[in-house]
PyMOL Python script that loads the backbone (N, CA, C, O; Angstrom):
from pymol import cmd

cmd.read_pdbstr("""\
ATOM      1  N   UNK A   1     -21.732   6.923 -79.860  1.00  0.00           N
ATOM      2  CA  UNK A   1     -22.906   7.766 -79.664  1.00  0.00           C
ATOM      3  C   UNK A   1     -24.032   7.177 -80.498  1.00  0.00           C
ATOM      4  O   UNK A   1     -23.843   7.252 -81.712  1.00  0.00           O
ATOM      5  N   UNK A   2     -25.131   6.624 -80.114  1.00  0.00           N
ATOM      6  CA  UNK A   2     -25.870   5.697 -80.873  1.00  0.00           C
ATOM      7  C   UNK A   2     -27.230   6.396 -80.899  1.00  0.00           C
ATOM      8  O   UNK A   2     -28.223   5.869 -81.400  1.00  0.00           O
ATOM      9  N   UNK A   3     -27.226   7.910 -80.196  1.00  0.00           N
ATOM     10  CA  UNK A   3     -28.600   8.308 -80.327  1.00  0.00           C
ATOM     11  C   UNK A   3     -28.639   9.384 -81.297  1.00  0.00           C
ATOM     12  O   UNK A   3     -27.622   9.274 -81.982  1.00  0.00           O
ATOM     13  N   UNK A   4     -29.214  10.201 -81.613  1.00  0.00           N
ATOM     14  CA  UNK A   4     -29.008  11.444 -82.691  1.00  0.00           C
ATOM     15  C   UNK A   4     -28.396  12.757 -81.469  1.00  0.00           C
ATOM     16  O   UNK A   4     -28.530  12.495 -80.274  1.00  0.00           O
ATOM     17  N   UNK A   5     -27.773  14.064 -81.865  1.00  0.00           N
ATOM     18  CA  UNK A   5     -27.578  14.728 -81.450  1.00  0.00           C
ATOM     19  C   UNK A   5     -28.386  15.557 -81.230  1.00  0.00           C
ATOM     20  O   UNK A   5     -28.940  15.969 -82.249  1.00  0.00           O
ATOM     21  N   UNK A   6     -28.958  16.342 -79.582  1.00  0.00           N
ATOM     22  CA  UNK A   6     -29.728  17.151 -79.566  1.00  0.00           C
ATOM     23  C   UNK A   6     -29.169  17.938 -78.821  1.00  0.00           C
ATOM     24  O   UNK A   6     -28.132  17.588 -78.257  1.00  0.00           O
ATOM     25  N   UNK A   7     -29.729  19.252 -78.616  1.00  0.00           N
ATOM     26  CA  UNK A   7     -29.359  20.405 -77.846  1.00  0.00           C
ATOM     27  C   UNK A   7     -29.667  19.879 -76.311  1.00  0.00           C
ATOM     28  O   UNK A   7     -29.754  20.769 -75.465  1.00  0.00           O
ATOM     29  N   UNK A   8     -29.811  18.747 -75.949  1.00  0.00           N
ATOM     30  CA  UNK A   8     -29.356  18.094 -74.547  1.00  0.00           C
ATOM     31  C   UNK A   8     -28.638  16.780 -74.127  1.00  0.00           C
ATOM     32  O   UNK A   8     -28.854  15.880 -73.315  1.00  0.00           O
ATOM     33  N   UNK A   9     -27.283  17.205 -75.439  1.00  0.00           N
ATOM     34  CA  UNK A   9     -26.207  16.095 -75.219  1.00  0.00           C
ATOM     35  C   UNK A   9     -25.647  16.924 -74.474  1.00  0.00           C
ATOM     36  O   UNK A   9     -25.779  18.148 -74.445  1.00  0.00           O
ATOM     37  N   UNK A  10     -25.035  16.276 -73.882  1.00  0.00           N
ATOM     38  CA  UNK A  10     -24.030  16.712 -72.789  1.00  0.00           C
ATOM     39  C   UNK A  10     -22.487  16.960 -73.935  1.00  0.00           C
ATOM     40  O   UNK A  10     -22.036  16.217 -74.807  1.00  0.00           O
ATOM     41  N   UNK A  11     -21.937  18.553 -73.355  1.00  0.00           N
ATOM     42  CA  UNK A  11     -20.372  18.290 -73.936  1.00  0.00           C
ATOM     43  C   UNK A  11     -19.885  17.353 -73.864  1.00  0.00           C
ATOM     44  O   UNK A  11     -19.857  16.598 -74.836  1.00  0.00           O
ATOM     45  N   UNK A  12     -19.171  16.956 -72.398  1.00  0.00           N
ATOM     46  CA  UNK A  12     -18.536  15.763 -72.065  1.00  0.00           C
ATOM     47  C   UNK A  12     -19.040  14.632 -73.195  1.00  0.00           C
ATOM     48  O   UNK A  12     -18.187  13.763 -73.375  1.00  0.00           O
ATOM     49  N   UNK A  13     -20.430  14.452 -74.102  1.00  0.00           N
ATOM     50  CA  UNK A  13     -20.230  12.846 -74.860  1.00  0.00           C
ATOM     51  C   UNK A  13     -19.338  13.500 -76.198  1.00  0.00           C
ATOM     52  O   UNK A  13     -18.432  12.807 -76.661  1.00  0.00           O
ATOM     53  N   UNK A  14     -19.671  15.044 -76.881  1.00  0.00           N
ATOM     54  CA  UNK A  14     -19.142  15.075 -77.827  1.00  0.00           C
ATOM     55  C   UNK A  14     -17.925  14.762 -77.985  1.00  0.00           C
ATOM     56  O   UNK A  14     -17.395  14.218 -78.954  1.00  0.00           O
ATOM     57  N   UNK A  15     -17.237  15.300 -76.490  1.00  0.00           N
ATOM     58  CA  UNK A  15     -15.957  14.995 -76.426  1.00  0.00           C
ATOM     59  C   UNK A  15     -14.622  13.780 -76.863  1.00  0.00           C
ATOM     60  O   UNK A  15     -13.436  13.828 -77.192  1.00  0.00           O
ATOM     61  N   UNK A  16     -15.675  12.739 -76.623  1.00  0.00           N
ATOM     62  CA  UNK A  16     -14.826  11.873 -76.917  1.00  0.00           C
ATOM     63  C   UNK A  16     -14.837  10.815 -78.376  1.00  0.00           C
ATOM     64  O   UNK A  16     -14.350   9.711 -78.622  1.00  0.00           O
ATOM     65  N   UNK A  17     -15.661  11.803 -79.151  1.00  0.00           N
ATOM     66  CA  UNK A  17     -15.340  11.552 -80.729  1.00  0.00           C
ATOM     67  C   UNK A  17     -14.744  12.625 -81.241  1.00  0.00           C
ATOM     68  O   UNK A  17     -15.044  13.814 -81.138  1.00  0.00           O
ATOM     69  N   UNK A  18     -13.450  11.844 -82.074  1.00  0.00           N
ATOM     70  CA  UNK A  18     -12.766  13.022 -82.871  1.00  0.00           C
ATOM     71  C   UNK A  18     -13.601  13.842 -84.010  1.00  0.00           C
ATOM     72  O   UNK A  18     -13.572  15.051 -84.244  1.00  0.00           O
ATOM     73  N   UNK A  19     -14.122  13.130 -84.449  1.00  0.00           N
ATOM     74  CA  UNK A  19     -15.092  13.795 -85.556  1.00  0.00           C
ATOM     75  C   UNK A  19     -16.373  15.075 -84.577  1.00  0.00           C
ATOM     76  O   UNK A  19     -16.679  16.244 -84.811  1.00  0.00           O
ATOM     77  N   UNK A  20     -16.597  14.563 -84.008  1.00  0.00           N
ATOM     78  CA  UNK A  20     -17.445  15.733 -82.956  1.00  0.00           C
ATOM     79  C   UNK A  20     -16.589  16.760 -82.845  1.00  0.00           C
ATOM     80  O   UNK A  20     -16.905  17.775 -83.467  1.00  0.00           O
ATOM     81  N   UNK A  21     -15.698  16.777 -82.291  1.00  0.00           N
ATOM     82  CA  UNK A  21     -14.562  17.717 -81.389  1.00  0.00           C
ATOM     83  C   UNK A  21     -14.460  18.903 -83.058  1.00  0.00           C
ATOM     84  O   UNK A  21     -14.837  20.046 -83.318  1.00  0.00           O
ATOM     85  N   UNK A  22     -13.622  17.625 -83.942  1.00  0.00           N
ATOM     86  CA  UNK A  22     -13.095  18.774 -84.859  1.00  0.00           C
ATOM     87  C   UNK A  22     -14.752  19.809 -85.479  1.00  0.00           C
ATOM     88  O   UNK A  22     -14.560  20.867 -86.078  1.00  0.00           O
ATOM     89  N   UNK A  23     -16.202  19.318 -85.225  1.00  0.00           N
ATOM     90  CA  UNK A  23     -17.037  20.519 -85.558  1.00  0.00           C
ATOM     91  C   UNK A  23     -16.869  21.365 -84.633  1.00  0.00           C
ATOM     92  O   UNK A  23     -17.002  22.513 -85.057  1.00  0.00           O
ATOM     93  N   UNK A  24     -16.571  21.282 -83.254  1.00  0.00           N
ATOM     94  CA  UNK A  24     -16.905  22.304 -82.281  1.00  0.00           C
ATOM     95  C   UNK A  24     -15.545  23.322 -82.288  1.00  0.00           C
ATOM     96  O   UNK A  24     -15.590  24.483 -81.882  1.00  0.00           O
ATOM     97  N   UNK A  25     -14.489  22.753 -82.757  1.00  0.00           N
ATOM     98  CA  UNK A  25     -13.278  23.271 -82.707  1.00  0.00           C
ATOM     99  C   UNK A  25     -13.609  24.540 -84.492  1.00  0.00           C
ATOM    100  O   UNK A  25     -13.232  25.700 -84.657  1.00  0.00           O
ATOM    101  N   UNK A  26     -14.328  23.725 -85.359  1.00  0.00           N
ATOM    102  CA  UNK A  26     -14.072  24.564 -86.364  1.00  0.00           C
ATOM    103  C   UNK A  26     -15.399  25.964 -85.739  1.00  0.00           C
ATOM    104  O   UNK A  26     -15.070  27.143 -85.877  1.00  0.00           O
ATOM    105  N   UNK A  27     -16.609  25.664 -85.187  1.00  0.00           N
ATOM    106  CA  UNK A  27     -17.221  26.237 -84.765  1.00  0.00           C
ATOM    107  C   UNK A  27     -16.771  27.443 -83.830  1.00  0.00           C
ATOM    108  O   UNK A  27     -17.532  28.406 -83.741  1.00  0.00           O
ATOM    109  N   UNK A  28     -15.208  27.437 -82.914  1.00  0.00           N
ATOM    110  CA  UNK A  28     -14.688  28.398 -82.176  1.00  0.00           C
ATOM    111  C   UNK A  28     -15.320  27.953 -80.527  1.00  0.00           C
ATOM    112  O   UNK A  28     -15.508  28.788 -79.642  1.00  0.00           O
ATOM    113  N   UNK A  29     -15.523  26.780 -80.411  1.00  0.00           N
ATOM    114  CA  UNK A  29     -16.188  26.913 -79.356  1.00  0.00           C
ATOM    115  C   UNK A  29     -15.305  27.010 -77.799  1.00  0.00           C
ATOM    116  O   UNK A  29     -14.607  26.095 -77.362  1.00  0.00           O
ATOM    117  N   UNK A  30     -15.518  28.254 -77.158  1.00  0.00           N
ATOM    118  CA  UNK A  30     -14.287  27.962 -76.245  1.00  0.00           C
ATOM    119  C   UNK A  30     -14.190  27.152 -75.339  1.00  0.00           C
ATOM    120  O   UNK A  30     -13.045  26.888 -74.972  1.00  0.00           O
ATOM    121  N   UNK A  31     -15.308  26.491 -74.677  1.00  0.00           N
ATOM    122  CA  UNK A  31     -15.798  25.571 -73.560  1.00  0.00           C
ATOM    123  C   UNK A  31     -14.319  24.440 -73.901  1.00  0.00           C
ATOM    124  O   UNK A  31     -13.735  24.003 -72.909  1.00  0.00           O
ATOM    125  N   UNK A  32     -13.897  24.107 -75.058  1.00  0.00           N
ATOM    126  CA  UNK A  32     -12.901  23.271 -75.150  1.00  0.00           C
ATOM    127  C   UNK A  32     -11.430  23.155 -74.684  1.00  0.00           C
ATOM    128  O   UNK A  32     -10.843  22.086 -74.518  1.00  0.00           O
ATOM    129  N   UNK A  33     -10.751  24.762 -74.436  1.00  0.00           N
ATOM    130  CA  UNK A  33      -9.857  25.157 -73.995  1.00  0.00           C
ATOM    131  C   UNK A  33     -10.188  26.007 -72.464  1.00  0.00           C
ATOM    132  O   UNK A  33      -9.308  26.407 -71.702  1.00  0.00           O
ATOM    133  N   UNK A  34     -11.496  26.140 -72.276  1.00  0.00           N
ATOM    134  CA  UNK A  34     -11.164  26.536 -71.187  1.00  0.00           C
ATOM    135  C   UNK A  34     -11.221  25.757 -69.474  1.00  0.00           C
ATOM    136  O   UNK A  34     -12.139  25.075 -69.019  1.00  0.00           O
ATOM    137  N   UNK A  35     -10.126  26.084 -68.901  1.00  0.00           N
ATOM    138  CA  UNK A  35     -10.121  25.045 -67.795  1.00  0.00           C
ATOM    139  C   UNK A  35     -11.122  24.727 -66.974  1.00  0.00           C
ATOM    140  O   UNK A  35     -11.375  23.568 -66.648  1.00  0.00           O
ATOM    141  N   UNK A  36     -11.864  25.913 -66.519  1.00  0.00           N
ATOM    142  CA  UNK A  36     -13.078  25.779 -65.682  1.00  0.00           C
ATOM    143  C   UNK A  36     -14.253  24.835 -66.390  1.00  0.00           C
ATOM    144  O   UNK A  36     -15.133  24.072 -65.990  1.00  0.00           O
ATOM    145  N   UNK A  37     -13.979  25.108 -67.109  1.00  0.00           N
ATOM    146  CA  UNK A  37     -15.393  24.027 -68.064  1.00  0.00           C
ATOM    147  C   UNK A  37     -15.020  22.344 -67.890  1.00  0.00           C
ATOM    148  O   UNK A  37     -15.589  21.253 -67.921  1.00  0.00           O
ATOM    149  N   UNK A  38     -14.240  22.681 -67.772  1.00  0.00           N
ATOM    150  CA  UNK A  38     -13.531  20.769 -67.907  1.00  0.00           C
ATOM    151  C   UNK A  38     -14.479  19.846 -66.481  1.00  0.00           C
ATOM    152  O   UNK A  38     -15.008  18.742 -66.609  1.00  0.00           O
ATOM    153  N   UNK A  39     -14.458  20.859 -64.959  1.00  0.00           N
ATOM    154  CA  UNK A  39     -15.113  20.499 -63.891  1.00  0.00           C
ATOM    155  C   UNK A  39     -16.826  20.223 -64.476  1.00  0.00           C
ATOM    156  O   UNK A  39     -17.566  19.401 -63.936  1.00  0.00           O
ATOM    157  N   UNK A  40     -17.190  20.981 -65.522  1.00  0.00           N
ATOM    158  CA  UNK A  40     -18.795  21.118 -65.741  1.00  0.00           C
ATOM    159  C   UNK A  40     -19.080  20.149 -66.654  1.00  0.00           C
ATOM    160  O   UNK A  40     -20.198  19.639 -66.585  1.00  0.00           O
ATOM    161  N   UNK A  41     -18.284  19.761 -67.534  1.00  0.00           N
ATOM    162  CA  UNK A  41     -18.607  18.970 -68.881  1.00  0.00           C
ATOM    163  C   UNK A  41     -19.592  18.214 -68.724  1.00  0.00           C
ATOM    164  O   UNK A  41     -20.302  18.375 -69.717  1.00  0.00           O
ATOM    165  N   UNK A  42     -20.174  17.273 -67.857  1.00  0.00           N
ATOM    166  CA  UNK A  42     -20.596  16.039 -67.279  1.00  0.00           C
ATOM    167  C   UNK A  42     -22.582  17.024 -67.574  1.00  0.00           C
ATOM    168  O   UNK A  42     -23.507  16.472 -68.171  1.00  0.00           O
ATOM    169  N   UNK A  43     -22.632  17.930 -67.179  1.00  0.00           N
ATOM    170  CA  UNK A  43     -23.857  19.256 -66.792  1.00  0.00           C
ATOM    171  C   UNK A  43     -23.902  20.014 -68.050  1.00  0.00           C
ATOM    172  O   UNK A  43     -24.964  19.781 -68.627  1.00  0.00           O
ATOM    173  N   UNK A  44     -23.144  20.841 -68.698  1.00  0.00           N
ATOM    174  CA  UNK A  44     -23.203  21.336 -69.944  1.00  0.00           C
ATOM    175  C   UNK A  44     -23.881  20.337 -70.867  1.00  0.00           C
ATOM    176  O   UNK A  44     -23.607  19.147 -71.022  1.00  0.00           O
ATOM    177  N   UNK A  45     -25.046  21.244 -71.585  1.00  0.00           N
ATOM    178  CA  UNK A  45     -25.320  20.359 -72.580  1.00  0.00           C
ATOM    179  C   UNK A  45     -25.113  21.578 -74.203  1.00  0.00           C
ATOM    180  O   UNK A  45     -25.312  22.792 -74.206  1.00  0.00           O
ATOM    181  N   UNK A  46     -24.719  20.801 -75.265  1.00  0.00           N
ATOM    182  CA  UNK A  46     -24.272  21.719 -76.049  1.00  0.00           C
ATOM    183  C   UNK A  46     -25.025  22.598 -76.778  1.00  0.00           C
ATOM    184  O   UNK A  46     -24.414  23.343 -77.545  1.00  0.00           O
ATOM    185  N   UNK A  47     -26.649  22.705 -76.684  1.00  0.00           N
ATOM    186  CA  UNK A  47     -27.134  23.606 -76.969  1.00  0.00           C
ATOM    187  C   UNK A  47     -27.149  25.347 -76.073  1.00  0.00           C
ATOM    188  O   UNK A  47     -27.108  26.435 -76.646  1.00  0.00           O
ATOM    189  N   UNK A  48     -27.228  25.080 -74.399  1.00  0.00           N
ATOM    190  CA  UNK A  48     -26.820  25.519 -73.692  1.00  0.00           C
ATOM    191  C   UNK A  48     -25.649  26.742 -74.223  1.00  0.00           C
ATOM    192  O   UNK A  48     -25.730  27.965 -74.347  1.00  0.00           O
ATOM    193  N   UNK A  49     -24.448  25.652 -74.479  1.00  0.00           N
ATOM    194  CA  UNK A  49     -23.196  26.371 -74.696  1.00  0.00           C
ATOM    195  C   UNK A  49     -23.203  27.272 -76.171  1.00  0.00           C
ATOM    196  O   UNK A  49     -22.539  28.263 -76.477  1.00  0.00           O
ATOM    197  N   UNK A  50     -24.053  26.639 -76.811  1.00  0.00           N
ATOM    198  CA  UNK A  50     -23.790  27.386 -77.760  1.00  0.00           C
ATOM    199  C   UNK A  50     -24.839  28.631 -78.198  1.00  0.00           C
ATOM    200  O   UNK A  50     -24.616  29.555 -78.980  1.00  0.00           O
ATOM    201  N   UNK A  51     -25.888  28.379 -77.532  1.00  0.00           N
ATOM    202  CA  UNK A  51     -26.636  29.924 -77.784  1.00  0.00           C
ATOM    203  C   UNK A  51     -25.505  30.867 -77.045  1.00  0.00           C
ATOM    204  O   UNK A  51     -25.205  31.943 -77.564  1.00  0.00           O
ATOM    205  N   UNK A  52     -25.016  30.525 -76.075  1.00  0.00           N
ATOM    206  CA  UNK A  52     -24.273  31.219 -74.883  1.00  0.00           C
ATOM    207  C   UNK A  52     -23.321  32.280 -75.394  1.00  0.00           C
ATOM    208  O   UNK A  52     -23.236  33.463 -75.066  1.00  0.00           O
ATOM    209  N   UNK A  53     -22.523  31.474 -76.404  1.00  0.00           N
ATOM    210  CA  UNK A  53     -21.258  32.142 -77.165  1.00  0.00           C
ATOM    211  C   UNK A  53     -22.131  31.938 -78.830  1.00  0.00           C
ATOM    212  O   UNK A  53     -21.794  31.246 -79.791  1.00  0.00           O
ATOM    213  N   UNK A  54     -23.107  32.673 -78.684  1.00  0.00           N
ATOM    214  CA  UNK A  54     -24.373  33.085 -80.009  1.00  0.00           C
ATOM    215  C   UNK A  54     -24.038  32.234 -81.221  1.00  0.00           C
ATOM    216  O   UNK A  54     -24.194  32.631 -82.376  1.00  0.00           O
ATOM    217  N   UNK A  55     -23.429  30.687 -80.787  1.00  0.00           N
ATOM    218  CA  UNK A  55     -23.743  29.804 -82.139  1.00  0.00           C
ATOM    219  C   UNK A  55     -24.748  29.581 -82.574  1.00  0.00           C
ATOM    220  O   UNK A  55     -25.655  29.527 -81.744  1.00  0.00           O
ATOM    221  N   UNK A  56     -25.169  29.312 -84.204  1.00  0.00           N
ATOM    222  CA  UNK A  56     -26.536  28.827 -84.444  1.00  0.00           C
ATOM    223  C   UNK A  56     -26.392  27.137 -84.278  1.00  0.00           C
ATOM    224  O   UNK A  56     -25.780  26.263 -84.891  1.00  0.00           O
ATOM    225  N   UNK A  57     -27.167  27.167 -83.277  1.00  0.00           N
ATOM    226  CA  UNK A  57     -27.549  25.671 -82.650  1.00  0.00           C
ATOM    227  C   UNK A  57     -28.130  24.886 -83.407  1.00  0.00           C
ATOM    228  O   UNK A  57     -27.965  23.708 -83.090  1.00  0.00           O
ATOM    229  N   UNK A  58     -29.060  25.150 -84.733  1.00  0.00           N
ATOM    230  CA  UNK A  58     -29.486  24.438 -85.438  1.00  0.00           C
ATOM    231  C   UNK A  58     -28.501  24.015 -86.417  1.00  0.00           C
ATOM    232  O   UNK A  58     -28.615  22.873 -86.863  1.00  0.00           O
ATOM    233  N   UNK A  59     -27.454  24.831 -86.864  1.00  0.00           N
ATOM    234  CA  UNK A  59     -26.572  24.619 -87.942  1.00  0.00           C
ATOM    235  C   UNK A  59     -25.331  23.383 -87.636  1.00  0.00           C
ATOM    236  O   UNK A  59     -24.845  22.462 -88.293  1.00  0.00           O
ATOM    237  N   UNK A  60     -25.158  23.896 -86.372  1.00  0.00           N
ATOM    238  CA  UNK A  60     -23.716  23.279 -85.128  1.00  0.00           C
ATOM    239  C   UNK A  60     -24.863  21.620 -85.275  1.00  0.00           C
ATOM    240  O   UNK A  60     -24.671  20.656 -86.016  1.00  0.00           O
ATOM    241  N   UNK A  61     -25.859  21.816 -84.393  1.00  0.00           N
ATOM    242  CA  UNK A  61     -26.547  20.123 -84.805  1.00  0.00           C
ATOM    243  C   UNK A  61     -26.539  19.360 -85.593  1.00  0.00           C
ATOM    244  O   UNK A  61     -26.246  18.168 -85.497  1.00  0.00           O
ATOM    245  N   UNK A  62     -26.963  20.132 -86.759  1.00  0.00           N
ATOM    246  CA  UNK A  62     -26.902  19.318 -88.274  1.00  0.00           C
ATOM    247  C   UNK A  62     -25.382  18.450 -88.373  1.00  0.00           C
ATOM    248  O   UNK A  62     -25.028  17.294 -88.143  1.00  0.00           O
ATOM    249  N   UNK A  63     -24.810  19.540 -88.786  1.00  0.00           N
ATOM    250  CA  UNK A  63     -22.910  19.193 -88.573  1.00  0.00           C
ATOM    251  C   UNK A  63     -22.599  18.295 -87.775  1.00  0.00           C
ATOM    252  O   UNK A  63     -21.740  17.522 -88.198  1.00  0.00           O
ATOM    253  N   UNK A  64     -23.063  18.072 -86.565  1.00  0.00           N
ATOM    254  CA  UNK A  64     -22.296  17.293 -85.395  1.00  0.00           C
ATOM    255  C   UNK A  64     -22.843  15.843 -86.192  1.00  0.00           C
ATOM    256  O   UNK A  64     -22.076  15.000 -86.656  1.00  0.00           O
ATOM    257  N   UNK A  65     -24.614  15.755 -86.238  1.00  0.00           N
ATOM    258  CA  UNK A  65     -24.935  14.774 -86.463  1.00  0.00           C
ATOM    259  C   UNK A  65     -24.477  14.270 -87.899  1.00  0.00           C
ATOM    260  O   UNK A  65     -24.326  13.050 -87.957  1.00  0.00           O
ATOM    261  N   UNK A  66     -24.305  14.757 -88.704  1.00  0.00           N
ATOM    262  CA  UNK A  66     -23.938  14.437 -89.961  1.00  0.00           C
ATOM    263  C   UNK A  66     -22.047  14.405 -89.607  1.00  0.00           C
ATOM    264  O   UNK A  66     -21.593  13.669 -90.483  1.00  0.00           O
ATOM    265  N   UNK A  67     -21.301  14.721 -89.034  1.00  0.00           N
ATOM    266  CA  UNK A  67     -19.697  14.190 -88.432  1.00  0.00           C
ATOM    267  C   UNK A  67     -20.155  13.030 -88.245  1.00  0.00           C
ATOM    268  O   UNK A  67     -19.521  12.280 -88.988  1.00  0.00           O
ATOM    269  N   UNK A  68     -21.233  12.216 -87.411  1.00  0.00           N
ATOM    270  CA  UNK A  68     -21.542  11.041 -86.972  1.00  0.00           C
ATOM    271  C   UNK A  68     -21.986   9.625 -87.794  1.00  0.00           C
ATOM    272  O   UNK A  68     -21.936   8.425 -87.527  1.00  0.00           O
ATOM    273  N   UNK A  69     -22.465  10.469 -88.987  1.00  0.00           N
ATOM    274  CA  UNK A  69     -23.426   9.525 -89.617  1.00  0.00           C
ATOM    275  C   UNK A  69     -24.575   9.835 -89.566  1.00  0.00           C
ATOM    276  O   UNK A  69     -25.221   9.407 -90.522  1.00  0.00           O
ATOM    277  N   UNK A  70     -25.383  10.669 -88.522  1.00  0.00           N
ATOM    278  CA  UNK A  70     -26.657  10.355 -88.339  1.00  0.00           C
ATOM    279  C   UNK A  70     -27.618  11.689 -89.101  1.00  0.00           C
ATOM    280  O   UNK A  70     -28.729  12.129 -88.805  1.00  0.00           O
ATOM    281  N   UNK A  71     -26.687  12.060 -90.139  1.00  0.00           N
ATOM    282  CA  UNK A  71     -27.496  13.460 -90.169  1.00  0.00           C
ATOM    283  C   UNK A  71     -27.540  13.754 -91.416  1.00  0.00           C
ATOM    284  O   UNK A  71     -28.100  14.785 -91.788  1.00  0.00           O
TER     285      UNK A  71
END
""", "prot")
cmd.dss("prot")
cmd.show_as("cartoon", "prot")
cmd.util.cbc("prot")
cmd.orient("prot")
């Protein structure tokens, strides 16, 4: 992931860093376990998801980008 994280990454990129995953997992986010979401991932972007299930999107950002390095 070579760009910074914004509230129009797509789930599907967080996905495939472990360090991403384990913020969204400590965050409760259910989009991860649930099956129907798996078809959307590609369209979900994670700001989206997370006002949705009332995460603070600014806090979840910081975190993701700083899991990365970039923050």
């Amino acid at each position: 992931m070579a760009e910074k994280i914004t509230e129009d990454t797509p789930l599907e990129e967080l996905l495939k860093r472990r360090e991403t995953v384990m913020v969204l997992l400590k965050y409760g986010l259910p989009c991860l376990t649930c099956p129907m979401a798996r078809f959307e991932m590609g369209r979900l972007k994670i700001g989206e998801v997370a006002r949705a299930y009332n995460i603070d999107v600014k806090a979840l950002l910081e975190e993701l980008n700083k899991a990365v390095g970039d923050g």
